[in-house]
N, CA, C and O atoms as a GROMACS GRO file, in nm:
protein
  524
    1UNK      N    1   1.172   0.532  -0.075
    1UNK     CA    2   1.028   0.531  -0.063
    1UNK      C    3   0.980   0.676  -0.060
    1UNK      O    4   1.019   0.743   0.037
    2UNK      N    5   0.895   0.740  -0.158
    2UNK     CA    6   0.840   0.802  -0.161
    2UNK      C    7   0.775   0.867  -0.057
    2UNK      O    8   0.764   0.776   0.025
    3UNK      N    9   0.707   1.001   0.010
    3UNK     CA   10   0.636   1.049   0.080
    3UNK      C   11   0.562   1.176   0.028
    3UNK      O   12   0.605   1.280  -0.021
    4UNK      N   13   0.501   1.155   0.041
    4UNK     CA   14   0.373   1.252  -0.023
    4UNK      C   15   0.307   1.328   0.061
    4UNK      O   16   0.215   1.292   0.134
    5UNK      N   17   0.368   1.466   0.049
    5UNK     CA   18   0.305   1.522   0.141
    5UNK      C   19   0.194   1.650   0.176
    5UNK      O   20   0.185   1.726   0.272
    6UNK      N   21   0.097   1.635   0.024
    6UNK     CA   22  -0.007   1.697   0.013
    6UNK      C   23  -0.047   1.573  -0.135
    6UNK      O   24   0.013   1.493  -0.207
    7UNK      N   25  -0.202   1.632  -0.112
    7UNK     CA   26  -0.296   1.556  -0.235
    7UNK      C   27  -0.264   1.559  -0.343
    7UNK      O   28  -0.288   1.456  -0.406
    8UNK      N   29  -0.179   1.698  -0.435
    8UNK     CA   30  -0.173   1.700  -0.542
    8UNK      C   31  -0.036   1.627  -0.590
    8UNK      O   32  -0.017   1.588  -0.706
    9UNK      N   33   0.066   1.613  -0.472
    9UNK     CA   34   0.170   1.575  -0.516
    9UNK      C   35   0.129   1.426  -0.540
    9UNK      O   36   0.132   1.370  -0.650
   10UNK      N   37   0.091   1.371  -0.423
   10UNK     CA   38   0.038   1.227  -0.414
   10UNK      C   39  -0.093   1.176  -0.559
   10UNK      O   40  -0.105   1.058  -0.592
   11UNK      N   41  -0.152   1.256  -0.606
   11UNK     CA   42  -0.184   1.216  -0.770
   11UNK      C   43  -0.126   1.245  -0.852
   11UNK      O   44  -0.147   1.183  -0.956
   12UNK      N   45  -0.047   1.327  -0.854
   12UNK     CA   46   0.034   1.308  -1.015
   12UNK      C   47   0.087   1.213  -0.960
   12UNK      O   48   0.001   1.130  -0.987
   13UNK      N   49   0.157   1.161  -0.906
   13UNK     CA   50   0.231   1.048  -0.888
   13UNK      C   51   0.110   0.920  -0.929
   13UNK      O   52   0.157   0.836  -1.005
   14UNK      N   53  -0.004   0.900  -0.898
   14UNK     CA   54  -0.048   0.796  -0.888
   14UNK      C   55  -0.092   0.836  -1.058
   14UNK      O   56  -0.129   0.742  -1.128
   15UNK      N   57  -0.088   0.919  -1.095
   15UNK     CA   58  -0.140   0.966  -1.277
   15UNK      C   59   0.009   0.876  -1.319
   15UNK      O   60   0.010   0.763  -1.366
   16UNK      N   61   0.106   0.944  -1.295
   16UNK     CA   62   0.264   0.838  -1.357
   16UNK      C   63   0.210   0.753  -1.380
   16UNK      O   64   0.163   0.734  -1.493
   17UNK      N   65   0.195   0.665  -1.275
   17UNK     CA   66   0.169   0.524  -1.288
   17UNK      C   67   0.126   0.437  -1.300
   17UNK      O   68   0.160   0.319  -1.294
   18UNK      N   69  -0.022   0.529  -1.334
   18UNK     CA   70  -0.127   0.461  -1.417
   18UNK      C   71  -0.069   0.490  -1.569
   18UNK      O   72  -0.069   0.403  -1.656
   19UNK      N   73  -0.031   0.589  -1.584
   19UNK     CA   74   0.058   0.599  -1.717
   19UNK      C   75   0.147   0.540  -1.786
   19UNK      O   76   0.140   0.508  -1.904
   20UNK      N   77   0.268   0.519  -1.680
   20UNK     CA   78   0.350   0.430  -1.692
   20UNK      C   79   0.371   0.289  -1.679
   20UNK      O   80   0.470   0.222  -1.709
   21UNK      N   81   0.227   0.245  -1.613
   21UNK     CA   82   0.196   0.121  -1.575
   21UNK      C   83   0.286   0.069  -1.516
   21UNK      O   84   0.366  -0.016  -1.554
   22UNK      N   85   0.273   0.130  -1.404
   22UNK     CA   86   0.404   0.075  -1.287
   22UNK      C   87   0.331   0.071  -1.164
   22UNK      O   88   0.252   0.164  -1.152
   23UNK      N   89   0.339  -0.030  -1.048
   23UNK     CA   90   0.262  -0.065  -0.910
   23UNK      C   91   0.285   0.129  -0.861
   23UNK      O   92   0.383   0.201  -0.877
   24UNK      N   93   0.148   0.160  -0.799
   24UNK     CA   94   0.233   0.271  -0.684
   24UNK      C   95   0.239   0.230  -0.555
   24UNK      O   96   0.170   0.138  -0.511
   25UNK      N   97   0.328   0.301  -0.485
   25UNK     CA   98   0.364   0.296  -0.360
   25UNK      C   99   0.401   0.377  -0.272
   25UNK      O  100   0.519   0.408  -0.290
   26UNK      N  101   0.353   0.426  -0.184
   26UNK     CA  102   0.444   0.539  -0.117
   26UNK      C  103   0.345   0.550   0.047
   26UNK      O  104   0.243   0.493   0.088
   27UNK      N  105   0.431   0.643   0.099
   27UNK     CA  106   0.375   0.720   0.240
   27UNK      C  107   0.334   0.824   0.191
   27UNK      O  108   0.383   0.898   0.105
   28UNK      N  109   0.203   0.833   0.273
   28UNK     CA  110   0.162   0.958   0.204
   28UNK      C  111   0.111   1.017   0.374
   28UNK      O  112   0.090   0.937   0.466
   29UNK      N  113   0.100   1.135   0.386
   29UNK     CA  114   0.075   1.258   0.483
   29UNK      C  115  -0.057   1.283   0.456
   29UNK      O  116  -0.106   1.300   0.344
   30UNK      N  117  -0.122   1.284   0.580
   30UNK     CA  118  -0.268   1.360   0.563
   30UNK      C  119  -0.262   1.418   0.669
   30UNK      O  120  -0.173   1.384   0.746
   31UNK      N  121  -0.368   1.541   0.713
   31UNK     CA  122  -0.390   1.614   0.827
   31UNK      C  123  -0.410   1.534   0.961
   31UNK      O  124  -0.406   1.606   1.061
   32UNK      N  125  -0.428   1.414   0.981
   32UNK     CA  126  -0.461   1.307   1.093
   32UNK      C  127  -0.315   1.252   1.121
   32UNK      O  128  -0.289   1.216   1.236
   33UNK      N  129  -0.197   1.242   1.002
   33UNK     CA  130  -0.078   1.123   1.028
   33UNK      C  131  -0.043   1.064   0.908
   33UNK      O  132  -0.111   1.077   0.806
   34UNK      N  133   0.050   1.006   0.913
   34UNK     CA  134   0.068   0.919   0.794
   34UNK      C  135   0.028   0.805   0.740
   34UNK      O  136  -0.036   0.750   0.830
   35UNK      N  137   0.028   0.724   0.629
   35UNK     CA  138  -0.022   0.596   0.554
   35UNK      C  139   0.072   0.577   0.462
   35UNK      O  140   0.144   0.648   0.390
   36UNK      N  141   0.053   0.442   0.485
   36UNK     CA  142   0.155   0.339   0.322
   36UNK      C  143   0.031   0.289   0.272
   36UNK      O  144  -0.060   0.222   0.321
   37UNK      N  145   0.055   0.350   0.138
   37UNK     CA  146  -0.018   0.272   0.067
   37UNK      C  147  -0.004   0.184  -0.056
   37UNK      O  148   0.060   0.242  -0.144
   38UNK      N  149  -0.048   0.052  -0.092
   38UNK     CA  150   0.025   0.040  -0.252
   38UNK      C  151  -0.110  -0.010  -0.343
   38UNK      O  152  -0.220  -0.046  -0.300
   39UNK      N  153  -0.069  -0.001  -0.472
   39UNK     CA  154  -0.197  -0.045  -0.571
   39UNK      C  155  -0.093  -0.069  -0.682
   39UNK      O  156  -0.006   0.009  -0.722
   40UNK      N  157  -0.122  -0.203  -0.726
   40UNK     CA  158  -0.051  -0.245  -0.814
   40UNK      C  159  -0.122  -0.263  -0.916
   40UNK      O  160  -0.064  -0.306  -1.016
   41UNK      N  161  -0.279  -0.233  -0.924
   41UNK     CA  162  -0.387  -0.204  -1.015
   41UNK      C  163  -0.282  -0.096  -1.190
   41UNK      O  164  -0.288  -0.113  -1.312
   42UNK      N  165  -0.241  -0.046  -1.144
   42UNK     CA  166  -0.170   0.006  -1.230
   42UNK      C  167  -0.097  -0.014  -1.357
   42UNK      O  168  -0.091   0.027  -1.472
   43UNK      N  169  -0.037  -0.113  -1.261
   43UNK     CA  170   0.043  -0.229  -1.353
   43UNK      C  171  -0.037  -0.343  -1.394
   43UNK      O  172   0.041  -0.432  -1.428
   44UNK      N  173  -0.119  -0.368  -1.402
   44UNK     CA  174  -0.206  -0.484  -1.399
   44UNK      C  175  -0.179  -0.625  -1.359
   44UNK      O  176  -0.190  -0.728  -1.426
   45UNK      N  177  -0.135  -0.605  -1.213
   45UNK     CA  178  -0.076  -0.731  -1.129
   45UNK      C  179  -0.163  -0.718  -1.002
   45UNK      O  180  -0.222  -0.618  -0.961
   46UNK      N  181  -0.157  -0.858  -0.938
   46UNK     CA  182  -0.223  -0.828  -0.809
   46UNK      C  183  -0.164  -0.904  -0.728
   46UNK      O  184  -0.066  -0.954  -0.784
   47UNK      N  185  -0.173  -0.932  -0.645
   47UNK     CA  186  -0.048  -1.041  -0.521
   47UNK      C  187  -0.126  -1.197  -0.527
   47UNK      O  188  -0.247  -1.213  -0.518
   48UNK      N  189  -0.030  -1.299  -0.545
   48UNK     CA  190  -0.103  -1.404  -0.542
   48UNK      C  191  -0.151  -1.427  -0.419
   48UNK      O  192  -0.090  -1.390  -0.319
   49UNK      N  193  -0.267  -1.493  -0.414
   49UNK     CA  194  -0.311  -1.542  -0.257
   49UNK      C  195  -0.201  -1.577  -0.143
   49UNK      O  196  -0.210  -1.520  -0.034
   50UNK      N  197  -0.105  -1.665  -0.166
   50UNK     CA  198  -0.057  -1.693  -0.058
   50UNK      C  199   0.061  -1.594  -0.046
   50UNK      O  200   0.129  -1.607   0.056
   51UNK      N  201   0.096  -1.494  -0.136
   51UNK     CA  202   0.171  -1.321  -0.128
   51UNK      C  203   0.072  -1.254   0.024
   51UNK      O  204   0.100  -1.214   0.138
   52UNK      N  205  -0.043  -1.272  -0.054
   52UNK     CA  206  -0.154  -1.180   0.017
   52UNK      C  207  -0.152  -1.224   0.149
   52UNK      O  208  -0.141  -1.132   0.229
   53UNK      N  209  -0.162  -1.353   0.205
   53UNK     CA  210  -0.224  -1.364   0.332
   53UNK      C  211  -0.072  -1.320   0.409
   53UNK      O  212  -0.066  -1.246   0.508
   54UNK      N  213   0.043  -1.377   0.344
   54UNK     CA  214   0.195  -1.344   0.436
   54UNK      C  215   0.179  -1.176   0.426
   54UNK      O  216   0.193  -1.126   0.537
   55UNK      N  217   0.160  -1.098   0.345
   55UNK     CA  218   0.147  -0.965   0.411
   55UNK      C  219   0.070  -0.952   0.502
   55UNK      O  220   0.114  -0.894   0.601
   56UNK      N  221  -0.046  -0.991   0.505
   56UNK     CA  222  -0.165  -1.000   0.607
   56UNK      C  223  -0.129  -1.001   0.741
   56UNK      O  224  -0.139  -0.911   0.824
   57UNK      N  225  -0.075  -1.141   0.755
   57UNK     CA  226   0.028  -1.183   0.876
   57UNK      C  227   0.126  -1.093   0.914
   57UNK      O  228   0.101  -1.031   1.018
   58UNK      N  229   0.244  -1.067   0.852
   58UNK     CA  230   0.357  -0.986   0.869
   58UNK      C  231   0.315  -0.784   0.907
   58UNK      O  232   0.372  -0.694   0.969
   59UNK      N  233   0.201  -0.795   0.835
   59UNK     CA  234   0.191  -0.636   0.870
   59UNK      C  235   0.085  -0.671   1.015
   59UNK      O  236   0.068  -0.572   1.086
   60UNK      N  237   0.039  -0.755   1.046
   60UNK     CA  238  -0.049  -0.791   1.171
   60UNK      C  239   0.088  -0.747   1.279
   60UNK      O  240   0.112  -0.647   1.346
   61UNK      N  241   0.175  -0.909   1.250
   61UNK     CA  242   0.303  -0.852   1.350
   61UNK      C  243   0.394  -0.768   1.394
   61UNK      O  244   0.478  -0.777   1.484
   62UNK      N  245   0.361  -0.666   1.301
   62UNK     CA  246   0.447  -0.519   1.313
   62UNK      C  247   0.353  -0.456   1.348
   62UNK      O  248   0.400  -0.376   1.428
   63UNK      N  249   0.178  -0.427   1.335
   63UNK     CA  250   0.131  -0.329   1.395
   63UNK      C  251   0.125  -0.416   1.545
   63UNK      O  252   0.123  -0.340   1.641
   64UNK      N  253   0.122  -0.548   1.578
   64UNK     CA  254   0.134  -0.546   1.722
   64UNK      C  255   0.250  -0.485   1.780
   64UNK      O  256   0.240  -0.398   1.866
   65UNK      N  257   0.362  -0.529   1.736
   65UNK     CA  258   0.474  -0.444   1.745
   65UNK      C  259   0.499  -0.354   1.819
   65UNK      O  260   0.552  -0.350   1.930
   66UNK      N  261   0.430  -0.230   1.709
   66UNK     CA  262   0.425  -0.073   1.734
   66UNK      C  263   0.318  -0.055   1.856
   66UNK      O  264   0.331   0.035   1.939
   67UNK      N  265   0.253  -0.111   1.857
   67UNK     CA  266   0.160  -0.062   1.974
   67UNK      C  267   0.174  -0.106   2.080
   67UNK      O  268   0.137  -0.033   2.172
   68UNK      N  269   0.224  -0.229   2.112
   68UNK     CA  270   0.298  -0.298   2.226
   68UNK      C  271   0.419  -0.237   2.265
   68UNK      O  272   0.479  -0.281   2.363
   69UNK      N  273   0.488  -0.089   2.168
   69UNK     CA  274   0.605  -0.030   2.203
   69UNK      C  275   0.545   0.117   2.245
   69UNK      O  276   0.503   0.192   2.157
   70UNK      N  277   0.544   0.149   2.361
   70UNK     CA  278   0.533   0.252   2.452
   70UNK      C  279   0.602   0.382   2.421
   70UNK      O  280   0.542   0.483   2.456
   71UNK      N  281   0.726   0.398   2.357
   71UNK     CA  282   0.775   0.434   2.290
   71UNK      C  283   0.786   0.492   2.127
   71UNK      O  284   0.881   0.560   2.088
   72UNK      N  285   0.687   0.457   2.054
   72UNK     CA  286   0.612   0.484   1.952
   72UNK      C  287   0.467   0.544   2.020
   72UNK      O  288   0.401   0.494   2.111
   73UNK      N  289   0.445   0.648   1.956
   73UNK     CA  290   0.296   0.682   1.966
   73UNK      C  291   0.196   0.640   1.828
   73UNK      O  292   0.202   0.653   1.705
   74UNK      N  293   0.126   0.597   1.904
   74UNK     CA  294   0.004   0.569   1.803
   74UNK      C  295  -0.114   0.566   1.843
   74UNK      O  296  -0.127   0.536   1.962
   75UNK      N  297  -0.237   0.596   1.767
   75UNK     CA  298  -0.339   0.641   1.757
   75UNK      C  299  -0.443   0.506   1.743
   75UNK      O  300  -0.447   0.398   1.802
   76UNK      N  301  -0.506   0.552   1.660
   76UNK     CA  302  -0.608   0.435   1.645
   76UNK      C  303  -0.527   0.380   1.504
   76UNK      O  304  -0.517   0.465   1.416
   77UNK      N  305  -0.465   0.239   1.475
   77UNK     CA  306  -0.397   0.199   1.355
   77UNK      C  307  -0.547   0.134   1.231
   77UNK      O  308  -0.653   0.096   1.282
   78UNK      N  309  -0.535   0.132   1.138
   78UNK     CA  310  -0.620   0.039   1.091
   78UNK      C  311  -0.527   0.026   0.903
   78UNK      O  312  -0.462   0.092   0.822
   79UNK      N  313  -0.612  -0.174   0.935
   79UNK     CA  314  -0.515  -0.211   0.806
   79UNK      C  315  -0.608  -0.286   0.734
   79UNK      O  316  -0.673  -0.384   0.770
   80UNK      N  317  -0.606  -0.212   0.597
   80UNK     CA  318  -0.681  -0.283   0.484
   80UNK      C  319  -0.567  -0.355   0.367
   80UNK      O  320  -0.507  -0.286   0.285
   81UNK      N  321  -0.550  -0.518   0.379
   81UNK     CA  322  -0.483  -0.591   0.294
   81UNK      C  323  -0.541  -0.635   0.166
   81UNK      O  324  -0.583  -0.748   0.191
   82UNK      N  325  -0.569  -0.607   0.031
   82UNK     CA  326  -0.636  -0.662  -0.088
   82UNK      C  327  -0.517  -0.738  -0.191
   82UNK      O  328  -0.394  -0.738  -0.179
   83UNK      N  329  -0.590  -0.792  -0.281
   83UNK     CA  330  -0.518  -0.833  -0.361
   83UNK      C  331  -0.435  -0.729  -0.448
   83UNK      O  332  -0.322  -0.772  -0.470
   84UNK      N  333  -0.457  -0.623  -0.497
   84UNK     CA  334  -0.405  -0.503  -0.549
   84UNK      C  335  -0.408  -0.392  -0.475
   84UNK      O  336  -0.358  -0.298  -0.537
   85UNK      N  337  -0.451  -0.357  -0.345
   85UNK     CA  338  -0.484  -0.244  -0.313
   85UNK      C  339  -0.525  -0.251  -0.149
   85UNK      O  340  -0.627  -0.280  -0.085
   86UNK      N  341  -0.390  -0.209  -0.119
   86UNK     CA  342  -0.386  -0.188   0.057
   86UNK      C  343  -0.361  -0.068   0.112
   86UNK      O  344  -0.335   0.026   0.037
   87UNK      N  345  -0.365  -0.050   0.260
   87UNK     CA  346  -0.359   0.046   0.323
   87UNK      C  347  -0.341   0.006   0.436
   87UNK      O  348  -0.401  -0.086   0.491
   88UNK      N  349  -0.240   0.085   0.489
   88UNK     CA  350  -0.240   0.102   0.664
   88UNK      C  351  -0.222   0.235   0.688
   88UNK      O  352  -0.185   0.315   0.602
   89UNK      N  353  -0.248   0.265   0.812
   89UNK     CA  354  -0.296   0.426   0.843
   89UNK      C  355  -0.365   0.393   0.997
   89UNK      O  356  -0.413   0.287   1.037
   90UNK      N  357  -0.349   0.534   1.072
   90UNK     CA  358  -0.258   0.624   1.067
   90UNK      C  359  -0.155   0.649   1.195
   90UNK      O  360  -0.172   0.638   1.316
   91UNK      N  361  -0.017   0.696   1.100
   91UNK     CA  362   0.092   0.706   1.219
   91UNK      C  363   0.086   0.839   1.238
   91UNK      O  364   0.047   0.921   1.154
   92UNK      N  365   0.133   0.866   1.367
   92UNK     CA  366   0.177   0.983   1.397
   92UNK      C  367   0.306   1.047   1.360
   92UNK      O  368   0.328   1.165   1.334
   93UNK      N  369   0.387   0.947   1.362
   93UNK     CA  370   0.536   0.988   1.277
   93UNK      C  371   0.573   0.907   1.133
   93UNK      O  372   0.548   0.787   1.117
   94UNK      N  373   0.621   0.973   1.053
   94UNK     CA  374   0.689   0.975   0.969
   94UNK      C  375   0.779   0.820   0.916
   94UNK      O  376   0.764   0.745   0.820
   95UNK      N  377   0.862   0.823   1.020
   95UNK     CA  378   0.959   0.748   1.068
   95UNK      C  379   0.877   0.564   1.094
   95UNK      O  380   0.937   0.457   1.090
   96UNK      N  381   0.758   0.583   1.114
   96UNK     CA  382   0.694   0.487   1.185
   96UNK      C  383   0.618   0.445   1.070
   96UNK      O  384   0.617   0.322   1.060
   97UNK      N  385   0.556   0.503   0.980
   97UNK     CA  386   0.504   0.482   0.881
   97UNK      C  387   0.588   0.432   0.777
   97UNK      O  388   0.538   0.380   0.677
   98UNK      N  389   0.736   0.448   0.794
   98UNK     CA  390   0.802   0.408   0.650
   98UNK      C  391   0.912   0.258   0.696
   98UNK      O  392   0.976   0.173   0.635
   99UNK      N  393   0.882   0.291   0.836
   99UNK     CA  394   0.885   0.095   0.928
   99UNK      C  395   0.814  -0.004   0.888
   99UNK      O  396   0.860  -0.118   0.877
  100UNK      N  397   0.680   0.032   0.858
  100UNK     CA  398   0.548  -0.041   0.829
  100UNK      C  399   0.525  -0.008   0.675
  100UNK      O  400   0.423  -0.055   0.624
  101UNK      N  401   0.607   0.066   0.599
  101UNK     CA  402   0.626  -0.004   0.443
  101UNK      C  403   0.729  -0.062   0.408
  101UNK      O  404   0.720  -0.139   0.312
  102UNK      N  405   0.834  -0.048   0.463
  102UNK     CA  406   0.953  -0.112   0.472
  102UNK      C  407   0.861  -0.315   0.473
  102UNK      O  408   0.869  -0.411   0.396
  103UNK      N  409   0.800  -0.293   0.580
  103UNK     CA  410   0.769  -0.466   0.587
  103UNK      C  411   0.680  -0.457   0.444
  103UNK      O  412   0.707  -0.553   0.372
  104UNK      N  413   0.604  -0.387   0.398
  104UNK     CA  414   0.477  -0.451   0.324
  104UNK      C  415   0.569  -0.452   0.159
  104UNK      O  416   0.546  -0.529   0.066
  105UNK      N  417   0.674  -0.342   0.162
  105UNK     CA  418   0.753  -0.332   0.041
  105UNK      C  419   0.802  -0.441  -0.016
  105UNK      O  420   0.802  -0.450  -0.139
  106UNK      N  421   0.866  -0.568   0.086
  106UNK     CA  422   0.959  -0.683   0.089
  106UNK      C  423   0.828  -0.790   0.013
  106UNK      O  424   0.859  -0.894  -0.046
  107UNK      N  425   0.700  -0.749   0.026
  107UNK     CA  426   0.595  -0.846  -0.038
  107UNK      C  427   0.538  -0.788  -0.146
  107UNK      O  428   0.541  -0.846  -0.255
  108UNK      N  429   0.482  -0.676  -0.129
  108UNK     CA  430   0.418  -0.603  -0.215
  108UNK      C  431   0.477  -0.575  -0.369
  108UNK      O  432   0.414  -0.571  -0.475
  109UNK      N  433   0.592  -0.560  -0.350
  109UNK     CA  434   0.648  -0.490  -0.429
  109UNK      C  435   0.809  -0.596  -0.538
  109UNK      O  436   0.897  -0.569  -0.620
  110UNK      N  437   0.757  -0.716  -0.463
  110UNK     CA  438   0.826  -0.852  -0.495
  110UNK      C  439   0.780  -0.920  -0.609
  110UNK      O  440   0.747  -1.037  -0.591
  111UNK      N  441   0.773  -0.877  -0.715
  111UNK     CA  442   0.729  -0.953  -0.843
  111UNK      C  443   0.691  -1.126  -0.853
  111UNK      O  444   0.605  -1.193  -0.911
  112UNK      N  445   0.778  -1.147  -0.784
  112UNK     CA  446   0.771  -1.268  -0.753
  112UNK      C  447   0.680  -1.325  -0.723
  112UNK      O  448   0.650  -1.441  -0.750
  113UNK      N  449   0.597  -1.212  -0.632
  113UNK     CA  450   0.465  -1.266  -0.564
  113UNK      C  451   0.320  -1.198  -0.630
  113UNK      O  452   0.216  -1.184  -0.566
  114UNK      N  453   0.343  -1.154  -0.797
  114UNK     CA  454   0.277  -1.090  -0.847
  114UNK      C  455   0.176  -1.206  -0.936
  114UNK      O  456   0.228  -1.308  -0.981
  115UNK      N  457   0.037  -1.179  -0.956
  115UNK     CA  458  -0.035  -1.256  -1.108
  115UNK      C  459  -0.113  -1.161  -1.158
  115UNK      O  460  -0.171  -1.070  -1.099
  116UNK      N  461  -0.109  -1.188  -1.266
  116UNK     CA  462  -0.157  -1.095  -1.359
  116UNK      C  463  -0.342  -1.054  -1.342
  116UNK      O  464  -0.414  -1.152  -1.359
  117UNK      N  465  -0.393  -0.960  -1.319
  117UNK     CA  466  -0.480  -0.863  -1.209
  117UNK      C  467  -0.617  -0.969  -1.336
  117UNK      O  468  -0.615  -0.991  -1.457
  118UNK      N  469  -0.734  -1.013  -1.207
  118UNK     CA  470  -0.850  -1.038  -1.286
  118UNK      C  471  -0.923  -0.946  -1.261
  118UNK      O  472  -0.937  -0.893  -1.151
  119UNK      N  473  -1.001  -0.907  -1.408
  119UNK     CA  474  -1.133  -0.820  -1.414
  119UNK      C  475  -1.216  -0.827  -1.342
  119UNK      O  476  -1.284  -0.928  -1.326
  120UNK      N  477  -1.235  -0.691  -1.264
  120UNK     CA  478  -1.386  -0.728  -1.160
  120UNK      C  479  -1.516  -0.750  -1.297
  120UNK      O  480  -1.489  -0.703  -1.408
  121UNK      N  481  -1.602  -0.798  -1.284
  121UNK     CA  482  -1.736  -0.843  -1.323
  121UNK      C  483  -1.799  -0.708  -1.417
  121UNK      O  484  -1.837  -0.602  -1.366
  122UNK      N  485  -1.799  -0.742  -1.581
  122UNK     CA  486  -1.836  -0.629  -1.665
  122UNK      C  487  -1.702  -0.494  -1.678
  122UNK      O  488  -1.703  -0.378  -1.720
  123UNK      N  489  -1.591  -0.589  -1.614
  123UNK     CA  490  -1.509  -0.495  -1.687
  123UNK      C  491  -1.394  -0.565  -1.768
  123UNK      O  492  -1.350  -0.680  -1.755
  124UNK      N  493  -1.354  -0.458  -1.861
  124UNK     CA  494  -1.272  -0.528  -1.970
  124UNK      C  495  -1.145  -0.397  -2.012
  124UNK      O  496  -1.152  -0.276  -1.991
  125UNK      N  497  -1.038  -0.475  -2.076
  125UNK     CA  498  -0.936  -0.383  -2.134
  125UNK      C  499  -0.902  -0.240  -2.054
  125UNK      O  500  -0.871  -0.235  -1.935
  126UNK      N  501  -0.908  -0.169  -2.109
  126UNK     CA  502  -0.861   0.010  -2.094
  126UNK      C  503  -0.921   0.024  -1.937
  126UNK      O  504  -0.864   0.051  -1.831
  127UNK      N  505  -1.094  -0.014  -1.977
  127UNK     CA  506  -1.147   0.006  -1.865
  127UNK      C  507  -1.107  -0.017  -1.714
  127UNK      O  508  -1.087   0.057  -1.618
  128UNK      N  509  -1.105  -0.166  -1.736
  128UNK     CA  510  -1.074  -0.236  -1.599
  128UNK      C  511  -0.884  -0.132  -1.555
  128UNK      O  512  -0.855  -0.095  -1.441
  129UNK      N  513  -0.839  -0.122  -1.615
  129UNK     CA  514  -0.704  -0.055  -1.616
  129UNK      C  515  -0.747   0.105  -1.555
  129UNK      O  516  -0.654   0.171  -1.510
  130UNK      N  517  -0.874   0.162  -1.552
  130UNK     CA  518  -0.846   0.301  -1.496
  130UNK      C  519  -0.900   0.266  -1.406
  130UNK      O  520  -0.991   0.183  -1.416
  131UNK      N  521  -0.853   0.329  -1.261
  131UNK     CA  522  -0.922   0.344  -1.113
  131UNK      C  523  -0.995   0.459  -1.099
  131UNK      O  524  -1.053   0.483  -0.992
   0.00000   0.00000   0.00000
């Protein structure tokens, strides 16, 4: 798993893979802590609904987890689950952030649980494909 640990590294990477049309994924570093993030917008897949809500669930039970563990520090957590395009953020360690992609990786990143991405409203082809 990837970690990204300034802005520019963390877009060329997300340029790859809009290029390469491959899901991205990684931990990425900001001045506050770390984040997992993934967008499978890329590839033009998105998680089927019932993909989506078991991440929903499963990353719920790991951030109770972490914060119910005294032993981990954490801050204020917050988690955005979409059909292509999630986020959780922010850890204070490293280590803690790639715990909490470790779980979302086993869904996210599971083809299995992939359908092929619908056009938001007035968009089409190439378009709908750039973020």
């Amino acid at each position: 798993m990837p970690c990204y640990e300034d802005a520019a590294e963390r877009d060329a990477a997300y340029e790859r893979a809009e290029r390469e049309g491959t899901p991205f994924f990684a931990v990425e570093r900001y001045d506050e802590g770390y984040a997992v993030t993934y967008d499978l917008l890329p590839a033009g897949w998105e998680l089927s609904k019932p993909a989506r809500k078991e991440l929903d669930e499963r990353l719920t039970r790991e951030l109770e987890d972490l914060v119910g563990d005294e032993s981990v520090p954490t801050g204020e957590v917050s988690k955005s689950v979409g059909d292509s395009l999630g986020s959780v953020s922010l850890f204070e360690r490293e280590r803690t952030a790639r715990r909490v992609a470790a779980v979302a990786a086993r869904i996210a990143l599971d083809e299995s649980n992939w359908v092929e991405a619908s056009p938001p409203e007035d968009a089409t082809g190439t378009e709908f494909r750039r973020n």
